[in-house]
N, CA, C and O of each residue as an XYZ file, in Angstrom:
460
protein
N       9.603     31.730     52.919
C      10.888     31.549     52.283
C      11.817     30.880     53.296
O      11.709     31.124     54.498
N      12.690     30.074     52.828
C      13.247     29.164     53.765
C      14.686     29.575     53.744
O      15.172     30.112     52.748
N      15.443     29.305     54.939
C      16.576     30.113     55.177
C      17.745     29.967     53.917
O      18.556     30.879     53.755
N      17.766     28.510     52.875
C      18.562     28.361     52.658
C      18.232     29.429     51.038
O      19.103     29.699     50.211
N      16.963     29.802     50.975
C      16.647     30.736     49.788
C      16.650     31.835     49.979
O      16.107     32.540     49.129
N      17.132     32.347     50.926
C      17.047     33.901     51.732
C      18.530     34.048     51.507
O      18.923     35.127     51.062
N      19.541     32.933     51.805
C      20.521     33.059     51.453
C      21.172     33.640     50.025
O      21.815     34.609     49.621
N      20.493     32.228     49.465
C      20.793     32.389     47.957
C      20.392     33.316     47.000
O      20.913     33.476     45.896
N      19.222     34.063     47.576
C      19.058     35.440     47.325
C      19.871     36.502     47.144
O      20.308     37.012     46.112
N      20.079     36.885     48.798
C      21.134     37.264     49.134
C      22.740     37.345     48.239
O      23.231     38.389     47.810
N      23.323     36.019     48.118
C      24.338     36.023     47.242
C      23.834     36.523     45.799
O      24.536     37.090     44.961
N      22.891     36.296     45.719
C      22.591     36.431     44.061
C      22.785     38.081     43.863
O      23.492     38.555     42.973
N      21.994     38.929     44.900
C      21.781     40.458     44.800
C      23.187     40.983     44.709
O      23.676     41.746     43.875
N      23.965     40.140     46.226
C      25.533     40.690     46.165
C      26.112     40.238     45.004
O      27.133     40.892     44.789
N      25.904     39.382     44.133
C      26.839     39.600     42.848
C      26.463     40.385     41.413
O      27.206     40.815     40.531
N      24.693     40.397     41.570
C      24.498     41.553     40.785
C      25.017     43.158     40.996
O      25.395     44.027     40.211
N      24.856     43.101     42.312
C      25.489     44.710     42.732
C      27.024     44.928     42.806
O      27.493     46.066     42.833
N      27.948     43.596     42.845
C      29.241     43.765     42.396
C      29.322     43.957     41.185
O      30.211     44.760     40.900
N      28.662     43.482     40.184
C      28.861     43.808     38.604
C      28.426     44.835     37.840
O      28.767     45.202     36.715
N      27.744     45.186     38.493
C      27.577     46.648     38.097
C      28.437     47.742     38.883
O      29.004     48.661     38.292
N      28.480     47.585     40.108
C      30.180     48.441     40.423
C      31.031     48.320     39.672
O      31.629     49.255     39.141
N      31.253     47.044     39.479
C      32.583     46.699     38.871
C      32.827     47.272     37.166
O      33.919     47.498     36.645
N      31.763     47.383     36.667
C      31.429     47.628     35.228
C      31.579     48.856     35.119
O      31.075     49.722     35.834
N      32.654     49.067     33.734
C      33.146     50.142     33.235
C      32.218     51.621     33.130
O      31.139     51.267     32.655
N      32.193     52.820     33.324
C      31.451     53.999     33.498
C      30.971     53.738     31.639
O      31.397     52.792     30.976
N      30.288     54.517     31.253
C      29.928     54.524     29.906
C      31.683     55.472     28.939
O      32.196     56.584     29.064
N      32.000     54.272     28.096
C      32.826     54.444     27.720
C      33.193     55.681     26.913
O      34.205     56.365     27.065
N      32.241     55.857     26.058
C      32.678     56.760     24.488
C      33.057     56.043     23.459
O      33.532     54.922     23.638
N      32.894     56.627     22.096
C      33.069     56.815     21.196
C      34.414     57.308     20.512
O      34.732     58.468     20.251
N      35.239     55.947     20.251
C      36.711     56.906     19.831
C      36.783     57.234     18.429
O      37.662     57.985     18.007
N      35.902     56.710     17.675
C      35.889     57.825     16.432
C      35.284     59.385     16.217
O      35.823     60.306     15.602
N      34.162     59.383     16.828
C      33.962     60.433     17.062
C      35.144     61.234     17.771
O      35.900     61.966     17.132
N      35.237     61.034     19.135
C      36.442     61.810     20.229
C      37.650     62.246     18.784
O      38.185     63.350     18.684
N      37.838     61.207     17.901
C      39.124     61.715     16.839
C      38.698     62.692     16.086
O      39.407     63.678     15.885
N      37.227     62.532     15.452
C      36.520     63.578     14.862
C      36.645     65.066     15.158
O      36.920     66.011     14.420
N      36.231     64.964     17.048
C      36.583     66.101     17.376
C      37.789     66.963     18.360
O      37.808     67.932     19.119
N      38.606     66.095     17.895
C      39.948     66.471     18.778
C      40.585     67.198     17.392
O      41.377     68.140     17.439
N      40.157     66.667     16.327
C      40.782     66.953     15.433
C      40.331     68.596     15.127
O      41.033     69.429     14.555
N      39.191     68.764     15.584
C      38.467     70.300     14.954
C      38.696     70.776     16.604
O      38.272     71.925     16.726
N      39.066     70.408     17.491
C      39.030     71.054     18.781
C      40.464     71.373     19.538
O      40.867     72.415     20.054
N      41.005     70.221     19.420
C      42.666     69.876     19.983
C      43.410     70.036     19.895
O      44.183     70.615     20.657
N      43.644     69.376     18.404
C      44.859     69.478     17.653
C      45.536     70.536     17.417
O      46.740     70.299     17.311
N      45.246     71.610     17.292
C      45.744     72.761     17.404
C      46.942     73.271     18.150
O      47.988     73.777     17.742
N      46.499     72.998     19.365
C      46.941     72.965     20.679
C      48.454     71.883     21.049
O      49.656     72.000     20.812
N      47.505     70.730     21.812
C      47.954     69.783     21.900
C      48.265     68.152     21.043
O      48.140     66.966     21.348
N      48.781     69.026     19.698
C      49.328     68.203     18.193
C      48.105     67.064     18.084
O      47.355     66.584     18.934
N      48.234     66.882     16.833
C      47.523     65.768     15.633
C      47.378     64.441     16.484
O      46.261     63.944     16.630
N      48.708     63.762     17.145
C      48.755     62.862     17.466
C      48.473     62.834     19.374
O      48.041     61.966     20.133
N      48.828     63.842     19.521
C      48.140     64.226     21.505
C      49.191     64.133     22.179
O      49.142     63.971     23.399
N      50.444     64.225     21.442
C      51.720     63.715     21.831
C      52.538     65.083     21.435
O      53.709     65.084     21.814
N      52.205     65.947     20.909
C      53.223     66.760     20.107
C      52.327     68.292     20.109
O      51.778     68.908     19.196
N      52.477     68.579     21.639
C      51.926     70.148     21.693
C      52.662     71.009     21.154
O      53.850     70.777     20.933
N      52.009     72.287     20.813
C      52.712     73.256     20.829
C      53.840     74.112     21.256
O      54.721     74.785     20.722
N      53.327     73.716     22.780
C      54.488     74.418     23.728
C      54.400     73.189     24.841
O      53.507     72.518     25.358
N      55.580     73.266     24.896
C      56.087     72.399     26.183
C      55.462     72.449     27.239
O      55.878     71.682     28.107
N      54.250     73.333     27.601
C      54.088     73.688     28.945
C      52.482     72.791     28.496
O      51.658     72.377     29.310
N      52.429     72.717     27.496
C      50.804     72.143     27.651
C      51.008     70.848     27.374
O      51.958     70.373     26.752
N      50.036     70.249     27.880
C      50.097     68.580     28.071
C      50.006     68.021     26.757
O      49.572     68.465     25.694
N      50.747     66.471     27.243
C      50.228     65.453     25.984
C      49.206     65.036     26.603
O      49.086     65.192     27.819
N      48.185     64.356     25.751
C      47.224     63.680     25.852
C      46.967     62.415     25.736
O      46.291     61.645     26.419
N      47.637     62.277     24.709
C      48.255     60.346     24.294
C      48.107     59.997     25.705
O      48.491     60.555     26.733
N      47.277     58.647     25.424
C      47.852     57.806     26.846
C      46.996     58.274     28.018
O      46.754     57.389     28.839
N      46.803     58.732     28.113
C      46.140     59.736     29.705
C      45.050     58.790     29.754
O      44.363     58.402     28.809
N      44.984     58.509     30.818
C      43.982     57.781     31.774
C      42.431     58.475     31.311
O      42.346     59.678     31.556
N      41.246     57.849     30.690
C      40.184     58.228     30.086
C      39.340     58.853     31.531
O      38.614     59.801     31.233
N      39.316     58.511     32.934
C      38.607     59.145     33.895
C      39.311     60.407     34.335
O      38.618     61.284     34.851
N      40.767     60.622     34.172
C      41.185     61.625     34.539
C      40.832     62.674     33.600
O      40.385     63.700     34.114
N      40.945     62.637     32.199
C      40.480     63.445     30.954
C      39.102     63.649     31.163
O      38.599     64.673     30.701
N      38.541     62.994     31.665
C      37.065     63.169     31.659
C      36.885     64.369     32.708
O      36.328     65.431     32.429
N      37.577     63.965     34.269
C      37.605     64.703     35.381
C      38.059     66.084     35.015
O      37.410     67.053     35.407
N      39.302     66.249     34.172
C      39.752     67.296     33.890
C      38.933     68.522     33.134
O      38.592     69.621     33.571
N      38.715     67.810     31.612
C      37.479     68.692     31.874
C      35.897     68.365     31.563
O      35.174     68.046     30.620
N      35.830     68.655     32.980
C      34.361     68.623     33.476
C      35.005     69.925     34.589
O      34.524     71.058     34.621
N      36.190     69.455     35.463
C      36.501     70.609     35.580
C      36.808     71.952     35.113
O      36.386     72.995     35.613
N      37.387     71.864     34.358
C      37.364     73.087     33.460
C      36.107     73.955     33.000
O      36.195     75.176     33.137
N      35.088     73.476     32.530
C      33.576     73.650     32.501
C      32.800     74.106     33.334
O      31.850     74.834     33.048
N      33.168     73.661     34.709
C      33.073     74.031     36.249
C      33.418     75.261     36.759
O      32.884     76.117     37.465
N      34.501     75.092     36.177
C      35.251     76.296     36.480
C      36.273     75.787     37.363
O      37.144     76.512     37.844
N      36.140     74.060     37.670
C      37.345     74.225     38.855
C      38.977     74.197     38.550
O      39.696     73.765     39.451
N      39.293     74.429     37.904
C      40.284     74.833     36.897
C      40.211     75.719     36.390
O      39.095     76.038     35.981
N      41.356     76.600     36.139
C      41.251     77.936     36.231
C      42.084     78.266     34.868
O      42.345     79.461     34.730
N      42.508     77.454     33.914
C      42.957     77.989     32.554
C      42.040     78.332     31.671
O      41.330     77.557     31.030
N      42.047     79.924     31.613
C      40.781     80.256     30.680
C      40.883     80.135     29.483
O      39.959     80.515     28.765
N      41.969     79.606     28.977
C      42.026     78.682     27.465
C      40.697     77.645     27.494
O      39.620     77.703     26.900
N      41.290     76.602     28.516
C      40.762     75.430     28.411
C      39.323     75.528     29.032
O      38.443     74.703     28.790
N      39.141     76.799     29.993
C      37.417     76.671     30.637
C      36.655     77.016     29.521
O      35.551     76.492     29.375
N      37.259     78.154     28.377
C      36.479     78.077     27.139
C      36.368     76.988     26.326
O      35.288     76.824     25.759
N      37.577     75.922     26.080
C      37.238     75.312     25.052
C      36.569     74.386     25.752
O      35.898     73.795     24.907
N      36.285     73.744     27.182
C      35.482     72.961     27.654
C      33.816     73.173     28.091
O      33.016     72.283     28.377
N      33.591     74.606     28.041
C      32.199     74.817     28.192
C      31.350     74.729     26.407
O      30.138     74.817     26.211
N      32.235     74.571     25.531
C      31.829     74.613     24.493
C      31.613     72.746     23.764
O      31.336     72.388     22.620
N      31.809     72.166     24.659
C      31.731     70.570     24.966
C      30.512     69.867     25.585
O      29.804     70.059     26.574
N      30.549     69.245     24.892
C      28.425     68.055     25.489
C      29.417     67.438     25.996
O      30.626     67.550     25.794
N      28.561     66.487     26.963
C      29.209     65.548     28.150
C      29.607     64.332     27.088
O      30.651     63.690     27.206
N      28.448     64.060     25.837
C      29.077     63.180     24.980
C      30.846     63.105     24.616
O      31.786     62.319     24.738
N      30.530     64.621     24.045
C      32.013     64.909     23.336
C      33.010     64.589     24.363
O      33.864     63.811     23.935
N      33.166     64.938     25.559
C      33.930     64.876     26.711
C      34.090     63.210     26.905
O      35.239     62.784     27.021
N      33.285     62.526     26.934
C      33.263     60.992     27.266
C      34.194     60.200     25.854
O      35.024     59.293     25.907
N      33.622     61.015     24.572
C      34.635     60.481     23.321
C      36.029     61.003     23.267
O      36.859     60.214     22.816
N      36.396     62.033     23.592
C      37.487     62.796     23.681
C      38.369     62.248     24.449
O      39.552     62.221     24.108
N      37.879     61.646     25.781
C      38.900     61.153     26.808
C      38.597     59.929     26.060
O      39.334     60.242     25.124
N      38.119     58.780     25.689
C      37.839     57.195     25.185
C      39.236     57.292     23.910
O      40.001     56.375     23.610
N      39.213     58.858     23.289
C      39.814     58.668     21.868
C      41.442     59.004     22.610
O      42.424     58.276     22.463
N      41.414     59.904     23.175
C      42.907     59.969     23.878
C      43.438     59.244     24.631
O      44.665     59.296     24.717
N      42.703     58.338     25.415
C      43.202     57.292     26.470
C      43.425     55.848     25.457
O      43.867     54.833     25.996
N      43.044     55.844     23.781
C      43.521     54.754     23.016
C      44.871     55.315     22.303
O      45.448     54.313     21.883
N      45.320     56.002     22.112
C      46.420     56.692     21.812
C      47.839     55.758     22.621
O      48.012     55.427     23.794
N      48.563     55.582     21.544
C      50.104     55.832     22.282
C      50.469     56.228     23.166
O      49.427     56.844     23.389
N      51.238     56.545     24.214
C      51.711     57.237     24.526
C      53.254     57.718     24.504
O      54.228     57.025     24.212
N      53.231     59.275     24.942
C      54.958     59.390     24.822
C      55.517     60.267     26.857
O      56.499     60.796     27.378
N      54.170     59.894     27.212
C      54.362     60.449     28.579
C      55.378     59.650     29.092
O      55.565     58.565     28.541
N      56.352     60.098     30.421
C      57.448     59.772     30.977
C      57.420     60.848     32.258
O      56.983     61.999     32.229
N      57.995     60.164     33.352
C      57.845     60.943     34.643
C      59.563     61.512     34.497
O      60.649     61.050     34.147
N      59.019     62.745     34.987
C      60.337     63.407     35.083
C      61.270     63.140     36.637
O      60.771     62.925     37.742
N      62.631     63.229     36.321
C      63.105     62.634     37.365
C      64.155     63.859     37.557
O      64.955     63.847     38.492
């Protein structure tokens, strides 16, 4: 193999292995995630993911789909410690979790940083 194909190799591998870094985690399913936010969520944290119950529990609208994901997986873990949410998250497939955050991170949002 001659140096200038060792090269071009080379570049070729480094841009296959950038594109797959670069490429989105496996997304989800946002009809489903609505399916089951609706029999799981809504309750809680309102119809729309925007309009909880109580002020103290989050909206969901809007939320970043890796953080929802992170969140609970934690919860499931246990590394989070609201035993609301470690129940309703051990009762979750990694599917449901991947649609759930895909269906809430397409949502509106009505989040705002408090000042």
């Amino acid at each position: 193999m001659t140096k200038l194909s060792k090269l071009k190799l080379a570049a070729a591998l480094s841009v296959a292995g950038f594109a797959v870094l670069a490429s989105p985690a496996v997304a989800g399913d946002i009809a489903k995630g609505k399916e089951k936010a609706d029999q799981v969520c809504a309750a809680c944290h309102g119809k729309d993911g925007n309009t909880p119950i109580d002020p103290s529990y989050p909206k969901l609208a809007g939320q970043f789909r890796d953080y929802l994901e992170t969140a609970l997986t934690d919860y499931q873990a246990e590394r989070r410690t609201n035993a609301i949410m470690v129940g309703q998250a051990k009762a979750l497939s990694r599917d449901d979790i991947r649609n759930l955050a895909a269906y809430y991170a397409s949502l509106p949002t009505q989040l705002s940083v408090r000042r």
